[in-house]
Structures are given as C-alpha cells and as structure tokens.
Chimera marker file (.cmm) of the C-alpha trace (Angstrom):
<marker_set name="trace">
<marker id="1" x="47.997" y="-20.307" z="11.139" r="1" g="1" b="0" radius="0.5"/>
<marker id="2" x="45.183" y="-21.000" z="8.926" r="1" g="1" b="0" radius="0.5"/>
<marker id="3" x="41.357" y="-19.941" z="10.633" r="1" g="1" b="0" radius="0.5"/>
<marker id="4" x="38.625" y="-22.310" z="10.814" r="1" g="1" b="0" radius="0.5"/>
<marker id="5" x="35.814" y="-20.472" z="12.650" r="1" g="1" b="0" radius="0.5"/>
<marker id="6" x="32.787" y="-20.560" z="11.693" r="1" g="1" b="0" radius="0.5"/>
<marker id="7" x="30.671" y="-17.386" z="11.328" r="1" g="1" b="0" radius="0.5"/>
<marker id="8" x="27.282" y="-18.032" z="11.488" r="1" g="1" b="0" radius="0.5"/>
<marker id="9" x="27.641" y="-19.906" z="15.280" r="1" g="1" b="0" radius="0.5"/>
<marker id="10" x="28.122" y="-16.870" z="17.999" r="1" g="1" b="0" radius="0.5"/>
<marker id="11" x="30.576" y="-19.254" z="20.031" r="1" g="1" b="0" radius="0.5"/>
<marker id="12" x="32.215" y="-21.274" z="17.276" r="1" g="1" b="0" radius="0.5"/>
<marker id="13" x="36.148" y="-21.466" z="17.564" r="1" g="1" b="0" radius="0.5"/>
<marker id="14" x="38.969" y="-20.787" z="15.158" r="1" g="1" b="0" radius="0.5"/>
<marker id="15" x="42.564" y="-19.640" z="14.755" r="1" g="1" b="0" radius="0.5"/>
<marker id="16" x="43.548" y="-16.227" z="13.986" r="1" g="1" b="0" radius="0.5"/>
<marker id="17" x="47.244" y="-14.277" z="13.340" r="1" g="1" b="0" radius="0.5"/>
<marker id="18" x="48.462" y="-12.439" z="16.410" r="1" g="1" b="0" radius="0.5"/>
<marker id="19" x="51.094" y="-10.862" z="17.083" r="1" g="1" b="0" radius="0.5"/>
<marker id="20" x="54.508" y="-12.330" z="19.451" r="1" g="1" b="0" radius="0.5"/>
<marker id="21" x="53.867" y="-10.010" z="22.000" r="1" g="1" b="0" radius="0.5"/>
<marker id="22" x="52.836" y="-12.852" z="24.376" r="1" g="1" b="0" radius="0.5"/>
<marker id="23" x="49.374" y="-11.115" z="25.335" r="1" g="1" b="0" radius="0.5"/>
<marker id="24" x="46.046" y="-12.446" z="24.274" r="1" g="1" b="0" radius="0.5"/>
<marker id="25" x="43.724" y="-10.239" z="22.424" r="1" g="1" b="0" radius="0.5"/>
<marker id="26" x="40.261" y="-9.265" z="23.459" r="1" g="1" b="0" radius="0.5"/>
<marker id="27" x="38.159" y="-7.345" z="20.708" r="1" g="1" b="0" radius="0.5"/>
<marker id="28" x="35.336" y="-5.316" z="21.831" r="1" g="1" b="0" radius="0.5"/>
<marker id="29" x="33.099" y="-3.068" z="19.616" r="1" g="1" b="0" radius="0.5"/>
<marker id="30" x="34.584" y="0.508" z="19.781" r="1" g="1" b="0" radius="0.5"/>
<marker id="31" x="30.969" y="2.380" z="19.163" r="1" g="1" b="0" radius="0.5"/>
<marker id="32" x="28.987" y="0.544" z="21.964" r="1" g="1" b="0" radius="0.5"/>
<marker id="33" x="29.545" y="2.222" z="25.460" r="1" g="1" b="0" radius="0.5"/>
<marker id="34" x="28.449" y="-0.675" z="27.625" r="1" g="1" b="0" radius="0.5"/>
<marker id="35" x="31.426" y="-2.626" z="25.662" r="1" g="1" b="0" radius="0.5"/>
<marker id="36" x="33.729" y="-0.248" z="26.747" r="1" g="1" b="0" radius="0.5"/>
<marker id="37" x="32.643" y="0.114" z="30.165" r="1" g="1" b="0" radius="0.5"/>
<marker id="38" x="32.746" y="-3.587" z="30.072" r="1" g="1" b="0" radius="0.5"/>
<marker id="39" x="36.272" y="-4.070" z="28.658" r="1" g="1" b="0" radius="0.5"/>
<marker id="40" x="37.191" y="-1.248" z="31.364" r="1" g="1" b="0" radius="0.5"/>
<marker id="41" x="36.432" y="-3.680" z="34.225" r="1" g="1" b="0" radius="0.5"/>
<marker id="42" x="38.521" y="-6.674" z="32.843" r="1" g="1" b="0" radius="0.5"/>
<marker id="43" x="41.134" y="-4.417" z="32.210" r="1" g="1" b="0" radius="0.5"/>
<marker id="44" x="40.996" y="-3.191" z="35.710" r="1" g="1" b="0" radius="0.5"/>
<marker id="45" x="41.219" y="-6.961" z="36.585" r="1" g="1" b="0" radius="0.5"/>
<marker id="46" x="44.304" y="-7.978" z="34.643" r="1" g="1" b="0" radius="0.5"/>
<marker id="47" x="46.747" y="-6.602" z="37.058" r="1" g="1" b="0" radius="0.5"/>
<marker id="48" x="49.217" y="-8.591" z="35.011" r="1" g="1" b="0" radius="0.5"/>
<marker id="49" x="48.635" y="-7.442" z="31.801" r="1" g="1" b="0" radius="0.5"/>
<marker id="50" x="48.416" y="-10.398" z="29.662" r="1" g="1" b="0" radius="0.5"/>
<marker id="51" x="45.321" y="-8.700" z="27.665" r="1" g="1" b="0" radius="0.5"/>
<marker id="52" x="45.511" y="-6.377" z="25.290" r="1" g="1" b="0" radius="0.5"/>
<marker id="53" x="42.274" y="-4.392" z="23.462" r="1" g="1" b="0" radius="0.5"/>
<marker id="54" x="41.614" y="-4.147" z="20.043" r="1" g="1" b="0" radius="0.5"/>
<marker id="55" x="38.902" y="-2.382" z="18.506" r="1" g="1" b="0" radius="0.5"/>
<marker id="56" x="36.897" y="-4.832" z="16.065" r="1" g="1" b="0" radius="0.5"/>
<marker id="57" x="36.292" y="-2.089" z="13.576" r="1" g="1" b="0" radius="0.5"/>
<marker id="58" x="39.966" y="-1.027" z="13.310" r="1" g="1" b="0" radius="0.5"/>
<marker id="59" x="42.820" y="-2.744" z="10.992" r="1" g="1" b="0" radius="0.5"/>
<marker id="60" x="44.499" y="-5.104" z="13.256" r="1" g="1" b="0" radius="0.5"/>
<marker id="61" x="40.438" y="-6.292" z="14.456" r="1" g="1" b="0" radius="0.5"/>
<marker id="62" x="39.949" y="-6.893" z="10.808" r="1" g="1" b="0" radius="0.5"/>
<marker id="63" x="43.345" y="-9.153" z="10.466" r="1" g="1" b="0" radius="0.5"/>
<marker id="64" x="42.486" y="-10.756" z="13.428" r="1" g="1" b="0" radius="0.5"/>
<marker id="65" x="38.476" y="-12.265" z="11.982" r="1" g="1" b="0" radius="0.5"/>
<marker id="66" x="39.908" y="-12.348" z="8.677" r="1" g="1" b="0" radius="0.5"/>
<marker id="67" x="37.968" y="-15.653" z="9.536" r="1" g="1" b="0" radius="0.5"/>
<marker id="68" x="34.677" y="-14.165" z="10.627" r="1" g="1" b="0" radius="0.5"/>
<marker id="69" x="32.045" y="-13.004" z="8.094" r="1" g="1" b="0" radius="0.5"/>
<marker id="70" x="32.292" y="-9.004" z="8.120" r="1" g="1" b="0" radius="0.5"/>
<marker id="71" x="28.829" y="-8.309" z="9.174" r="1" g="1" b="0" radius="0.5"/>
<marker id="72" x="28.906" y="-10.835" z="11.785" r="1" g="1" b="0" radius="0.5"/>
<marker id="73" x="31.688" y="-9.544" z="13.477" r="1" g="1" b="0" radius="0.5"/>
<marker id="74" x="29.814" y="-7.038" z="15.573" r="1" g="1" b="0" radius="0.5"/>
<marker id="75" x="27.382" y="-9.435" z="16.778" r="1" g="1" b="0" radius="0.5"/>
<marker id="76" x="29.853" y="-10.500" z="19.733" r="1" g="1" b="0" radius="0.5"/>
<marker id="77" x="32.911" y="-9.840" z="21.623" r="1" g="1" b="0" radius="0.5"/>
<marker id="78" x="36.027" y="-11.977" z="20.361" r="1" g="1" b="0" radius="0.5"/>
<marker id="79" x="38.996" y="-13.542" z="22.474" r="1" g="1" b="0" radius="0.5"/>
<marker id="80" x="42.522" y="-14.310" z="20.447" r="1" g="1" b="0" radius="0.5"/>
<marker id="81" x="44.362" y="-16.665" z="23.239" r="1" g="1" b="0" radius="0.5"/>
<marker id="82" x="48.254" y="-15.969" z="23.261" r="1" g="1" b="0" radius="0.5"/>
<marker id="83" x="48.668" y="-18.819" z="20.979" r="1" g="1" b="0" radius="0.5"/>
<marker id="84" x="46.243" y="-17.848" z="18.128" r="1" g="1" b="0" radius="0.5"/>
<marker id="85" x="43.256" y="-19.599" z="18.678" r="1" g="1" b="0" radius="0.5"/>
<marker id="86" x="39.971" y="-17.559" z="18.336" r="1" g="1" b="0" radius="0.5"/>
<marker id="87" x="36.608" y="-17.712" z="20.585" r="1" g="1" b="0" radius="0.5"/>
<marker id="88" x="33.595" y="-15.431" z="20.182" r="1" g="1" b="0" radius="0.5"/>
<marker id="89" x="30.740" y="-14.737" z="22.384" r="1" g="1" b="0" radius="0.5"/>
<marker id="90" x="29.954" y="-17.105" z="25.450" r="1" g="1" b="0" radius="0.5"/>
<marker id="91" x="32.544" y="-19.439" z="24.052" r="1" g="1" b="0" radius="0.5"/>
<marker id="92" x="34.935" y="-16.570" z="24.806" r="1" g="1" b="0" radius="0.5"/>
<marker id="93" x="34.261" y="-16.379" z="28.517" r="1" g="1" b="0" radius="0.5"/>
<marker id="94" x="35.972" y="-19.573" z="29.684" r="1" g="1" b="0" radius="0.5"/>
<marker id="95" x="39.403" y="-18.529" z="27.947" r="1" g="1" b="0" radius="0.5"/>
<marker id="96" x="38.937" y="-14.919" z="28.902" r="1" g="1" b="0" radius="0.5"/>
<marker id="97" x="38.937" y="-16.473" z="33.323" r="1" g="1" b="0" radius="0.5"/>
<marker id="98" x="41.413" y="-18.561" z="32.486" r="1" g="1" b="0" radius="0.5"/>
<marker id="99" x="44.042" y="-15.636" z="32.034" r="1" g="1" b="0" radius="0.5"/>
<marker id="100" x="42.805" y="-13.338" z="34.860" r="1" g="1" b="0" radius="0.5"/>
<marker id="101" x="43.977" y="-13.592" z="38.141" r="1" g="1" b="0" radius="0.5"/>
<marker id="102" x="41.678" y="-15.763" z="40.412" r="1" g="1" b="0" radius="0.5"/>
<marker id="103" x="39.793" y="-16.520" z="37.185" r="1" g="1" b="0" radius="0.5"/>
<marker id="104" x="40.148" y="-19.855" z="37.313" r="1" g="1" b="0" radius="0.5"/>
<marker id="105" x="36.929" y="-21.118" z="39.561" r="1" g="1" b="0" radius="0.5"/>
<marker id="106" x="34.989" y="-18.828" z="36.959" r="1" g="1" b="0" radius="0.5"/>
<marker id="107" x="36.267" y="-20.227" z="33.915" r="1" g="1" b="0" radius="0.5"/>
<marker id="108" x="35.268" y="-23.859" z="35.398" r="1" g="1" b="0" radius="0.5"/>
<marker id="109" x="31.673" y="-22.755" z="35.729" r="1" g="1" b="0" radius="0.5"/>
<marker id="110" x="31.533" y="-21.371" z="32.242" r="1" g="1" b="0" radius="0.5"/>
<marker id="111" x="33.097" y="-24.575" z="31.066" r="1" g="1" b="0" radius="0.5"/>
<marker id="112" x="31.247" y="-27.122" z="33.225" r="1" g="1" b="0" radius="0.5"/>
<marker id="113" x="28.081" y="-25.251" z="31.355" r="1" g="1" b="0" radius="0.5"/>
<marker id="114" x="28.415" y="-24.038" z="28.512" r="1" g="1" b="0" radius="0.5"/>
<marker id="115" x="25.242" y="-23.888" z="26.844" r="1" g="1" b="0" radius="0.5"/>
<marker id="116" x="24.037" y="-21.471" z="30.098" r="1" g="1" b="0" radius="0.5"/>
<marker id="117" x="27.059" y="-19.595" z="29.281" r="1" g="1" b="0" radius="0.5"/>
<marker id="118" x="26.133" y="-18.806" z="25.810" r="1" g="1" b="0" radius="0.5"/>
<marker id="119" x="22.483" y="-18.361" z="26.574" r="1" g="1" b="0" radius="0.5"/>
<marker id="120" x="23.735" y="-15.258" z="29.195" r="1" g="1" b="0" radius="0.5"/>
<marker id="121" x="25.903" y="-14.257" z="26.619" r="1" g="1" b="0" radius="0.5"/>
<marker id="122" x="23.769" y="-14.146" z="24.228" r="1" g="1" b="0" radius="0.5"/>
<marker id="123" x="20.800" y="-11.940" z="26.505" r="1" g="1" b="0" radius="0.5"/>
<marker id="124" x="23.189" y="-9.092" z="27.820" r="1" g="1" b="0" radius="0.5"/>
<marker id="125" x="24.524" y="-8.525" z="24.285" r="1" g="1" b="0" radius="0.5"/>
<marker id="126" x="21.398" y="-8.509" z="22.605" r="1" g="1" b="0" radius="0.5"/>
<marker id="127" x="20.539" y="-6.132" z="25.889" r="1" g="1" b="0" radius="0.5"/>
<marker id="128" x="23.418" y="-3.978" z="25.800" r="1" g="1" b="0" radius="0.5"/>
<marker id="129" x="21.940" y="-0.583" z="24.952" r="1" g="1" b="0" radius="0.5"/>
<marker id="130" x="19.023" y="-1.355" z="28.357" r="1" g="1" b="0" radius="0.5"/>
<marker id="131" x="22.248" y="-1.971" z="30.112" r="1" g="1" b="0" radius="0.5"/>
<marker id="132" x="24.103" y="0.559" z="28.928" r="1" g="1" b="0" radius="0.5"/>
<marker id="133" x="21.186" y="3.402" z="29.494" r="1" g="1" b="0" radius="0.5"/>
<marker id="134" x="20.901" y="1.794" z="33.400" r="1" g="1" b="0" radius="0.5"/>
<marker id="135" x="24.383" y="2.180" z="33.836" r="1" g="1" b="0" radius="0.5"/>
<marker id="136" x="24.029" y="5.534" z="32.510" r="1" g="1" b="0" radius="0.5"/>
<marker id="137" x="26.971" y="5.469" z="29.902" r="1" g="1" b="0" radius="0.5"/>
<marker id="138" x="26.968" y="6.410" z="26.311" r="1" g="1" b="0" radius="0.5"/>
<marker id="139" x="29.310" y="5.255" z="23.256" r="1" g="1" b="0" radius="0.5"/>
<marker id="140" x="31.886" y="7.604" z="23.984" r="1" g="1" b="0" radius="0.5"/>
<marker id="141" x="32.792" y="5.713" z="27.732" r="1" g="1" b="0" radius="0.5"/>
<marker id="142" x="36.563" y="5.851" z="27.475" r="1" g="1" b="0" radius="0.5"/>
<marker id="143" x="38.806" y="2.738" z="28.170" r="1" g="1" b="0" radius="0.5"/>
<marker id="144" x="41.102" y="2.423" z="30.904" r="1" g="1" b="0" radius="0.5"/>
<marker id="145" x="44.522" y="3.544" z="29.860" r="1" g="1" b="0" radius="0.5"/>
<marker id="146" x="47.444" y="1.186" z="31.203" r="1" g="1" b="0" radius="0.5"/>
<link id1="1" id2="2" r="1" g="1" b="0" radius="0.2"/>
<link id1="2" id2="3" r="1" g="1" b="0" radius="0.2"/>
<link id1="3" id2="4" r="1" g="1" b="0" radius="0.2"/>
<link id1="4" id2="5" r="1" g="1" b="0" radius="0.2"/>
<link id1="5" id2="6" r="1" g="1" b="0" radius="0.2"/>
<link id1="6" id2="7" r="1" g="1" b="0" radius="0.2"/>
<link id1="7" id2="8" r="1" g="1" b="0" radius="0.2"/>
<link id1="8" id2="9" r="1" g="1" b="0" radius="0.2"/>
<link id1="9" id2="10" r="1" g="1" b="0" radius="0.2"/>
<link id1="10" id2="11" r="1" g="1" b="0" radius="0.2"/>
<link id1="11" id2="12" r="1" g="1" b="0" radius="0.2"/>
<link id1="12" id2="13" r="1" g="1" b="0" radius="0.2"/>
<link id1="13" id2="14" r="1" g="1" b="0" radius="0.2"/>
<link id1="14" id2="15" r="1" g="1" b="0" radius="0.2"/>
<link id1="15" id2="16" r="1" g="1" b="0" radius="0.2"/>
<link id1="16" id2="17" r="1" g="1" b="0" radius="0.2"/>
<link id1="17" id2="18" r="1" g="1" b="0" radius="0.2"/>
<link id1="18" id2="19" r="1" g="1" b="0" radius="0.2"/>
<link id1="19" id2="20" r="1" g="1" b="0" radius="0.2"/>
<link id1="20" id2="21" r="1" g="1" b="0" radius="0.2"/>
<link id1="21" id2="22" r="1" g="1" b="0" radius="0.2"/>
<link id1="22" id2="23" r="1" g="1" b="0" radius="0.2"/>
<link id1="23" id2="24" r="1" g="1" b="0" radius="0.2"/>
<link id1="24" id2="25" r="1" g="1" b="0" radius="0.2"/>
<link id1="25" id2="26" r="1" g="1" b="0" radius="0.2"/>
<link id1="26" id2="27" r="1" g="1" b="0" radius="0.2"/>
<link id1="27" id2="28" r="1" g="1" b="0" radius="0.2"/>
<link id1="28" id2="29" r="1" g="1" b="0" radius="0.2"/>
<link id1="29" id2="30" r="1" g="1" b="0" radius="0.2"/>
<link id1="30" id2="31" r="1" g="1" b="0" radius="0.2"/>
<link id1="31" id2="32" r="1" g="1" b="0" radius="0.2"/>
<link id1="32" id2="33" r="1" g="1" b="0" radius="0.2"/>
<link id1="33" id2="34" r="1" g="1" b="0" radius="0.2"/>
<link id1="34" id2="35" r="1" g="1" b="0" radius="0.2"/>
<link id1="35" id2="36" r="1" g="1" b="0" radius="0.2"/>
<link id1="36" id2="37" r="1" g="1" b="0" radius="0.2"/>
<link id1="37" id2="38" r="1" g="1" b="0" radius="0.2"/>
<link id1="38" id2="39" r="1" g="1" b="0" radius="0.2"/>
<link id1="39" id2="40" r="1" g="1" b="0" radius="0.2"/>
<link id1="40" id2="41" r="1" g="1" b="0" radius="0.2"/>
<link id1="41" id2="42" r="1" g="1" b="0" radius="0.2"/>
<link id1="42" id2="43" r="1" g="1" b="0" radius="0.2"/>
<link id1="43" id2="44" r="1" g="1" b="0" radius="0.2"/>
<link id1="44" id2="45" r="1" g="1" b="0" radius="0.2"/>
<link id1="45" id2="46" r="1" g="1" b="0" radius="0.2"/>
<link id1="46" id2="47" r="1" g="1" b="0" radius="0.2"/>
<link id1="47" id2="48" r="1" g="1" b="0" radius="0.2"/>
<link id1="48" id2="49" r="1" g="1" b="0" radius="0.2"/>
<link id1="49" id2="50" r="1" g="1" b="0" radius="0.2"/>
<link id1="50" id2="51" r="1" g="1" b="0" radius="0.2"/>
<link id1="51" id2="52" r="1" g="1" b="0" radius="0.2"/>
<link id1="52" id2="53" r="1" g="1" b="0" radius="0.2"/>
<link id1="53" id2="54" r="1" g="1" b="0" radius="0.2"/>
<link id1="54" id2="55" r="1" g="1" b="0" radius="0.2"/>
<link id1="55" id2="56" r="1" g="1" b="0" radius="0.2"/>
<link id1="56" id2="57" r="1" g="1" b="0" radius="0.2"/>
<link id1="57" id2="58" r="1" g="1" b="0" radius="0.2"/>
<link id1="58" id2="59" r="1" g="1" b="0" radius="0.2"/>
<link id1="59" id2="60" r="1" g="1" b="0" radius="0.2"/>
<link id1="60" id2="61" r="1" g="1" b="0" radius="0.2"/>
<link id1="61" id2="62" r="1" g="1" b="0" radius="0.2"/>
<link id1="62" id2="63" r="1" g="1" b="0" radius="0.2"/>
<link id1="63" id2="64" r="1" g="1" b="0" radius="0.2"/>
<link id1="64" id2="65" r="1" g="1" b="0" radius="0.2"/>
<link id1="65" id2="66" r="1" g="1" b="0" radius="0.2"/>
<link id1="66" id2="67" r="1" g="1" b="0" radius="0.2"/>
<link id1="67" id2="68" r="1" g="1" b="0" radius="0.2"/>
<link id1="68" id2="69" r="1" g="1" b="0" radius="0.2"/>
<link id1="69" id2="70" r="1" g="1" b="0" radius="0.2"/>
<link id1="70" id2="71" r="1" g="1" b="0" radius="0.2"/>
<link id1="71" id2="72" r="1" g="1" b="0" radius="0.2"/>
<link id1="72" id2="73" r="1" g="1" b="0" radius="0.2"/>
<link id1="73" id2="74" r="1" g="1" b="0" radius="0.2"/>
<link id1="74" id2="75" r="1" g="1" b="0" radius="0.2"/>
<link id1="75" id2="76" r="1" g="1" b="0" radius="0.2"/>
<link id1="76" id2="77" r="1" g="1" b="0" radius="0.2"/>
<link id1="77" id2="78" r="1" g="1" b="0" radius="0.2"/>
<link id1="78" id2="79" r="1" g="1" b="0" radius="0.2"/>
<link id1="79" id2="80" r="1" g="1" b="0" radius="0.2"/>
<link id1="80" id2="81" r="1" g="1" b="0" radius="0.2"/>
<link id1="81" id2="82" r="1" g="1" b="0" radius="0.2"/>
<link id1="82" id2="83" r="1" g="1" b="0" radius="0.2"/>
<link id1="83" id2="84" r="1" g="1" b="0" radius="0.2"/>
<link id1="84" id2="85" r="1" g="1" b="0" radius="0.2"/>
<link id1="85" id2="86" r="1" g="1" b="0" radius="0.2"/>
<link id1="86" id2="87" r="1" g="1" b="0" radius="0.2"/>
<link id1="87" id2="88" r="1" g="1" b="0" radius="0.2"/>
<link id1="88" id2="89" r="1" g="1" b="0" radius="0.2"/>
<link id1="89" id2="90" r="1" g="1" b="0" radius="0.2"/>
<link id1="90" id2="91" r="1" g="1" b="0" radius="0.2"/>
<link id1="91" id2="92" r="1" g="1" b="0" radius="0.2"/>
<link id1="92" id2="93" r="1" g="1" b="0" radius="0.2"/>
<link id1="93" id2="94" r="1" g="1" b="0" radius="0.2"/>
<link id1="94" id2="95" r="1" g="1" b="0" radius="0.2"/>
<link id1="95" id2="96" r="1" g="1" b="0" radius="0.2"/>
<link id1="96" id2="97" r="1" g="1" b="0" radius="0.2"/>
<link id1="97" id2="98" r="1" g="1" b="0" radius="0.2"/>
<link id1="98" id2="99" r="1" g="1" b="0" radius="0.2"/>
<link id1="99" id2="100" r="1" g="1" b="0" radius="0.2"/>
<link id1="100" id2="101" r="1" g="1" b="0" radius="0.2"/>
<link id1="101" id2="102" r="1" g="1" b="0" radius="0.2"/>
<link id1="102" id2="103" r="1" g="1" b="0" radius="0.2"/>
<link id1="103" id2="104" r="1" g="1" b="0" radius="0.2"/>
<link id1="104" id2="105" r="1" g="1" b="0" radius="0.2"/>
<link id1="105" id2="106" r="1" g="1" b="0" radius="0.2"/>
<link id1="106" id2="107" r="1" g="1" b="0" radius="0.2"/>
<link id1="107" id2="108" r="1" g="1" b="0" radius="0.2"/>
<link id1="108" id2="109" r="1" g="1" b="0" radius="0.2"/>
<link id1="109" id2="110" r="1" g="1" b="0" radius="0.2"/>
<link id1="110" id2="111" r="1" g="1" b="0" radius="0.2"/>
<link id1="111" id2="112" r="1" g="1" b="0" radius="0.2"/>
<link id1="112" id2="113" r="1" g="1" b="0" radius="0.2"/>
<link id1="113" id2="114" r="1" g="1" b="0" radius="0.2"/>
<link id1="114" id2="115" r="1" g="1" b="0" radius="0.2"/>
<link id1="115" id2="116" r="1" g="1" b="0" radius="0.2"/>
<link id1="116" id2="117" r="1" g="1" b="0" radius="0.2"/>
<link id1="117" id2="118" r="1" g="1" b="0" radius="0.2"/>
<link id1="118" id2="119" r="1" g="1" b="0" radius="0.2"/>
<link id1="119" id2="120" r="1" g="1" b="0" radius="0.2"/>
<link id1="120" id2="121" r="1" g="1" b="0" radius="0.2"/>
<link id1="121" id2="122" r="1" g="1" b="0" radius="0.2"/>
<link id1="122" id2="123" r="1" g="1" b="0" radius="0.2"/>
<link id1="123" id2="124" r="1" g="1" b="0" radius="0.2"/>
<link id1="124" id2="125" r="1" g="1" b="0" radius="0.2"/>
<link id1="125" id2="126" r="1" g="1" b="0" radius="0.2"/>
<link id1="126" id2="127" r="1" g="1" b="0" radius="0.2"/>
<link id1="127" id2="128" r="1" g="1" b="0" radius="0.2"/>
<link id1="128" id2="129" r="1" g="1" b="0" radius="0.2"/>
<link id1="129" id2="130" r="1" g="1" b="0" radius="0.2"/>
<link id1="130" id2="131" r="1" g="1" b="0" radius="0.2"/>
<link id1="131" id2="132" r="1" g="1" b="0" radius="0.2"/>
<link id1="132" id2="133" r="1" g="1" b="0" radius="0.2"/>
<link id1="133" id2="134" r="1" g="1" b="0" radius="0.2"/>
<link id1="134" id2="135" r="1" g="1" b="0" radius="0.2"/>
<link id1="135" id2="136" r="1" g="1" b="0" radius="0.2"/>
<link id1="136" id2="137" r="1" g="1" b="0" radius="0.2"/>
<link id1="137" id2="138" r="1" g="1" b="0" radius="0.2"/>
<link id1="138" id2="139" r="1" g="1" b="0" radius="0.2"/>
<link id1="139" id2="140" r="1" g="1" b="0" radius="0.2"/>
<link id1="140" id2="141" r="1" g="1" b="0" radius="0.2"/>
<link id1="141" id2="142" r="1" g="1" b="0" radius="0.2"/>
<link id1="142" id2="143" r="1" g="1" b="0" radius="0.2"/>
<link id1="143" id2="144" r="1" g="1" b="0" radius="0.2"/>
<link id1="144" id2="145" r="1" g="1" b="0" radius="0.2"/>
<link id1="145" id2="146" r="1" g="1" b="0" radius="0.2"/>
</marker_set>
C-alpha cells in the first residue's frame, strides 16, 4: 500500500502498512501523560477490542508514518483503520467512533463538522500539558493493560 499523507496538514489522510491482525491502530505519544490517560479511556471503551496502541516513537509507530515527516509526527495522535488507511489529528476522530461501540452518533457529529472537529483538536493538544497538570497526571500515567 503506497502512503499519500500529507505532513504539513494536522488532519490530512493517507495509507500506511499494518499488520493482518484485523485491529486498527491508534498511535499516541508515549512521553505525554495526558495521551496516555487519554488512550486509557478509549481503551476502556473498546470492550471489543478492535484497537490496538502503538507508541509513535517506537519501531512499528515509525513503519506505520513512514508517510509522515519525522518531526511532525508528534504534533498529533494518528488512527491506522483495519484496512490501512491513515488519519491524524481531528481527522482521526470520526474513524476512531466509528469502531467503538455506540460510537456511531459521535462519529456523525465529527463528520457532519469537521472543521469544529479539527479546531477542538487542535486546542486540547496544543493544551495538553494545562490538561494534563488539572487532571493531575504526569508522563509516566500507565496504559490500561488488556
């Protein structure tokens, strides 16, 4: 599957390799605790297990953005759907519902607006650390272990 995502747009879309496991890949930043905590949560929601975490920073996270520009990486969450194609950011959101149970009336709000998507995104990532210190976590918030 050849990628075609664009780096320098937050939500562009792409493809990326994954592996046949039949799960779709979400990649969260391993260092950032609100991330974590985050990623902890959705976990908790995908009773079914049809997600599966991957560390940006680690070696499968770097064949999976092979597309994405290595600095940029960080700047967002990324979602691999089950079938290879890749989302990033607020872009990500609408395929992330999709695949969680009851996630469906969500994922038709973030896709009936998009561009408010993004923009909410966009302000608790660039917030994360604020959110993080209200929440009272720090980097080393473990995931939830299936």
């Amino acid at each position: 599957m050849g990628a075609s995502l664009r780096s320098d747009r937050p939500g562009a879309r792409g493809r990326a390799q994954v592996t046949a496991d039949g799960q779709s890949v979400v990649l969260y930043d391993q260092d950032c605790g609100f991330c974590k905590w985050s990623l902890d949560k959705i976990l908790a929601w995908d009773r079914s297990q049809r997600l599966r975490p991957v560390a940006i920073q680690s070696a499968e996270g770097d064949r999976l953005l092979a597309a994405v520009e290595p600095r940029a990486r960080l700047d967002s969450w990324h979602f691999v759907s089950k079938d290879g194609k890749l989302f990033s950011a607020g872009a990500a959101a609408e395929q992330l519902a999709r695949v969680l149970p009851w996630g469906r009336p969500l994922a038709a709000a973030f896709g009936a607006f998009p561009g408010l998507t993004e923009r909410a995104y966009s302000y608790v990532a660039r917030h994360r650390d604020r959110w993080a210190s209200l929440l009272r976590l720090d980097a080393n918030c473990e995931l939830r272990r299936r």
